[in-house]
Structures are given as structure tokens and as C-alpha cells.
N, C-alpha and C positions, 0 to 999 in steps of 0.2 A: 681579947679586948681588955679596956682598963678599967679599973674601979671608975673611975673620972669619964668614959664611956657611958659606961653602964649606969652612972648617975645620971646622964645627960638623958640614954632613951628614954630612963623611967619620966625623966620632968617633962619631954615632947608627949609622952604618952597621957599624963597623967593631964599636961594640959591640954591635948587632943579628945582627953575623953569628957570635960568639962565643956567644950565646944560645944559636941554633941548633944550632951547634956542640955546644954541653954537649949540650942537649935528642936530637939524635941519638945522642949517645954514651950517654948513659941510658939511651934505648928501647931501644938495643943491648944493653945490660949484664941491663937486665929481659927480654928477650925469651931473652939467651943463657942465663940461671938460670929460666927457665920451659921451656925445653928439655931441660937439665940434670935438671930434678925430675923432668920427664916420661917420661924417660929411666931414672930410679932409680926412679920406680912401677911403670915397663914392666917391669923387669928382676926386682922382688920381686913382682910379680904372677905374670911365669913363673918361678920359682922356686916359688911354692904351688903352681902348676896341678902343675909337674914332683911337688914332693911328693906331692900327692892323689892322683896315677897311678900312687904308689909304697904309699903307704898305705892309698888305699880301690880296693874290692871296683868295675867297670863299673857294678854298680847302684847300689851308694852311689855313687859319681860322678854319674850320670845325676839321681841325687834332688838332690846338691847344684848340680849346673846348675838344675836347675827353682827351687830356693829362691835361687839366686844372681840369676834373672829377676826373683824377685820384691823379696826382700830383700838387695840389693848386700851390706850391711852387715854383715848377720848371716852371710851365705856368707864375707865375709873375718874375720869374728871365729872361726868354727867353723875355718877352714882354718890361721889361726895359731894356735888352741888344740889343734889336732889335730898340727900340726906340732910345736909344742912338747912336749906327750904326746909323739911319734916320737923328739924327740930325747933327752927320758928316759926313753925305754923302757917308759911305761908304760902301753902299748896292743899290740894283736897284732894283724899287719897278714896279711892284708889286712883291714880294716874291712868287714863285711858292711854290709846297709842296713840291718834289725833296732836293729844299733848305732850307727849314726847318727844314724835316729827316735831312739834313746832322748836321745843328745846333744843333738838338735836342741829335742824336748821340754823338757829342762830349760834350756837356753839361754832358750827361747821362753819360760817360768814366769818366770824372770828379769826379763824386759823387758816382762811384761804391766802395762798401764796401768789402772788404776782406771775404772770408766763409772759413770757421773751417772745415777740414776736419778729419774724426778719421779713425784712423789708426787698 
């Protein structure tokens, strides 16, 4: 091989290995802000549970585990709307289940979907 060769591998190399370089420090940067969120979901999720145990009644609790099994979504929409009532005052704690059903009920009329019927 030539001098003129051998200059050539080193600069594909040398710019091959700066590639890499970036490319690890990315998945770094991505992995350390997917950790980061993870972290700040963990920490607003025990914050609701801490609230529910403050706000509702063992059996409202117990019923919003069962609809949390079911419906993830609807259990964190009820638990931030039930928080936010808490913090204006405008619920009486403890939450029985009675008043829960009823929340949940109308929450639920909310998000009901239309069905197809064929004729």
C-alpha cells in the first residue's frame, strides 16, 4: 500500500470512530431523559396514591384499585380530579364508595362511545 492509502484508512477510521462517538453519547443523553421521566411519573404517581389514602374511605380505595386494573386511565383521570377537588376544598374527606360510584358514573357517561347498530 501507499503513503496516500494509508492516509486515506486512517481519516475513514478516525472519522468512523467520531461516529461512534456522537452515536454513544446520544443513546447516553436518550436513555439518561428516559430515566429522568421515569422517575417524575414514579414520583406523581406516589403522590396520588399518598393523596387517595388521605382522601378516600379503604373501600373507595379498594374500588379504585379494581377500576385502576381495569381502566389505567380513567383511575389517573378520577385521582387527579379528585385531588384537585382536595385542594379546593370542595369534597369531604374521607370519600365514602357511595361517592365514588357516583363520580365514577358520571366520568364513565363522559367517555361512552356511540355503537353501530345494523339494521
Amino acid at each position: 500500500m501507499s503513503v496516500e492509502q494509508d492516509e486515506e484508512l486512517l481519516r475513514i477510521r478516525q472519522q468512523r470512530i467520531h461516529a461512534l462517538k456522537q452515536q454513544a453519547e446520544s443513546q447516553a443523553m436518550d436513555q439518561l431523559q428516559a430515566e429522568e421521566s421515569a422517575q417524575v411519573q414514579a414520583a406523581e404517581k406516589d403522590h396520588l396514591n399518598k393523596m387517595m389514602r388521605t382522601i378516600l374511605s379503604p373501600e373507595a380505595r379498594s374500588r379504585l384499585a379494581t377500576v385502576e386494573l381495569a381502566y389505567p386511565e380513567l383511575a389517573i383521570s378520577v385521582k387527579t380530579h379528585l385531588t384537585s377537588l382536595h385542594s379546593q376544598g370542595r369534597i369531604i374527606i374521607p370519600l365514602n364508595e357511595s361517592t365514588l360510584k357516583k363520580i365514577l358514573s358520571g366520568l364513565q357517561e363522559q367517555r361512552r362511545e356511540p355503537t353501530i347498530r345494523r339494521v
